[in-house]
C-alpha positions as CSV (number, residue, x, y, z in Angstrom):
1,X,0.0,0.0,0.0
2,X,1.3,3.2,-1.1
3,X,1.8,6.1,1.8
4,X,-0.8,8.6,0.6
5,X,-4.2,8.2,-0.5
6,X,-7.5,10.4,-1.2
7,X,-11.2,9.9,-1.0
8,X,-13.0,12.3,-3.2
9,X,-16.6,9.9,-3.5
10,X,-19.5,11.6,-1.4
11,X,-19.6,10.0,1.7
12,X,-23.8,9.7,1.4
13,X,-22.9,7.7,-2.3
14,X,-20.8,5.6,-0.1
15,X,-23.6,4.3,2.9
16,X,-25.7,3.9,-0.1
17,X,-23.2,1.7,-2.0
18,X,-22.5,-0.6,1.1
19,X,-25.8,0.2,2.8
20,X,-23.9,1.8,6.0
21,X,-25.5,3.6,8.5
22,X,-23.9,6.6,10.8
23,X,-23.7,5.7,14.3
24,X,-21.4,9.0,15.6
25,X,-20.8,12.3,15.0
26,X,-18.6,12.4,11.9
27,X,-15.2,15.4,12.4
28,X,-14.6,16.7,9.1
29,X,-11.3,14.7,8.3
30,X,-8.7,15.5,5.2
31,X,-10.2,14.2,2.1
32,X,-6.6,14.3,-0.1
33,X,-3.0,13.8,0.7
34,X,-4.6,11.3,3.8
35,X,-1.1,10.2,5.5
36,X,-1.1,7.7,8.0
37,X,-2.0,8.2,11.7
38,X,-5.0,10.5,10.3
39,X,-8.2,10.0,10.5
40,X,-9.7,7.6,7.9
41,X,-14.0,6.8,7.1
42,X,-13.9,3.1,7.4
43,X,-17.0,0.7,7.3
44,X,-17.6,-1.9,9.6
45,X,-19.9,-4.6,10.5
46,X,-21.5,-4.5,13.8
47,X,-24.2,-6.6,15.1
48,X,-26.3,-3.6,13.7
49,X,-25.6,-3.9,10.7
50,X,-22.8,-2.1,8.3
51,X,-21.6,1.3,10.1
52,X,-19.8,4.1,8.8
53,X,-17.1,5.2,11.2
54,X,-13.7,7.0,11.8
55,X,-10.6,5.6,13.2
56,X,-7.0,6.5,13.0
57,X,-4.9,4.8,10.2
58,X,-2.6,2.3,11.1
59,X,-2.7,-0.9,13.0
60,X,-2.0,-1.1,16.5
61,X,-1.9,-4.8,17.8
62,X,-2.9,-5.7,21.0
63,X,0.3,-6.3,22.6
64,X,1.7,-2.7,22.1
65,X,2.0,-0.6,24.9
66,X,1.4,2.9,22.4
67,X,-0.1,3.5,19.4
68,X,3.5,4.7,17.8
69,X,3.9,1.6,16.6
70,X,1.6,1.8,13.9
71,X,2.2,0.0,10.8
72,X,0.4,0.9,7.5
73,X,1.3,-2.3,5.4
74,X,1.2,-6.3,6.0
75,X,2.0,-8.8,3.3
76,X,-1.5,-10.7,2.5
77,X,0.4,-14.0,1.8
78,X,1.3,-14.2,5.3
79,X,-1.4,-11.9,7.3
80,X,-2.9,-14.6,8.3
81,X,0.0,-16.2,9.9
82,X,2.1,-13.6,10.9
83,X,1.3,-13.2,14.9
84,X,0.7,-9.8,15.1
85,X,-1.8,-9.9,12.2
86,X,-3.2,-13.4,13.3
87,X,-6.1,-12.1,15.6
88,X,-6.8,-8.9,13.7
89,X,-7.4,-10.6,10.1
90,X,-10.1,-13.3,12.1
91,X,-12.0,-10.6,14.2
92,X,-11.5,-7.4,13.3
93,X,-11.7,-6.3,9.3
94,X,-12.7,-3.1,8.0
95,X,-13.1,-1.3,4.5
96,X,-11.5,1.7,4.3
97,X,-12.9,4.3,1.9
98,X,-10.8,5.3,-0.7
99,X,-10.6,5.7,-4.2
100,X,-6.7,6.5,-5.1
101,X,-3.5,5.5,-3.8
102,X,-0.5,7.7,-4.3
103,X,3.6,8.2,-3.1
104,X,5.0,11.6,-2.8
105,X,8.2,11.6,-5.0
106,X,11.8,12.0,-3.9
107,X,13.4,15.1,-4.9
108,X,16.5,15.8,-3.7
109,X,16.3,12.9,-0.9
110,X,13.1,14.7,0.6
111,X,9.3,13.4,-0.2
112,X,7.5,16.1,-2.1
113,X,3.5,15.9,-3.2
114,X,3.6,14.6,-6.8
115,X,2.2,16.2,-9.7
116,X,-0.9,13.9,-9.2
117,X,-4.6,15.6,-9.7
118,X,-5.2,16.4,-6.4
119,X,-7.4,19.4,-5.0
């Protein structure tokens, strides 16, 4: 997974698609250049039904003490395997909204934002 992405679809287009509900208060969140420990939209399935919801980006397993170790990226040949993936990829999924992926380019040996077509 790349270290950017956006989500430029209507959130209302997107409960409709996956027939989500809102369950909280939604914060108004970044909707380009989304880096990781923002806030993401993610749907979820409850015993309610789908839900539409926000958590931060990145995986914190169970055994870590913080949430600085956060890792954005696991290898789906061995998610299921791996012990800090193990429990997650049984019990706990999510979708997370988005519809492009991106990397901010090395100039120079420092990241810059890409000529992409971003707002």
């Amino acid at each position: 997974m790349c270290g950017r992405f956006t989500l430029r679809e209507r959130l209302n287009r997107l409960l409709d698609a996956y027939g989500a509900t809102v369950q909280q208060t939604l914060e108004d969140i970044p909707l380009f250049n989304i880096c990781p420990t923002n806030n993401i939209f993610v749907i979820r399935q409850t015993d309610n039904g789908r839900v539409l919801s926000q958590m931060q980006w990145g995986f914190v397993p169970s055994w870590a003490n913080d949430a600085k170790f956060a890792p954005i990226n696991a290898v789906s040949e061995t998610v299921a395997t791996k012990p800090m993936f193990r429990s997650a990829i049984k019990k706990r999924r999510c979708l997370v909204a988005a519809d492009g992926f991106y990397e901010w380019q090395k100039v120079g040996g420092k990241k810059v934002k890409g000529d992409a077509d971003l707002p």
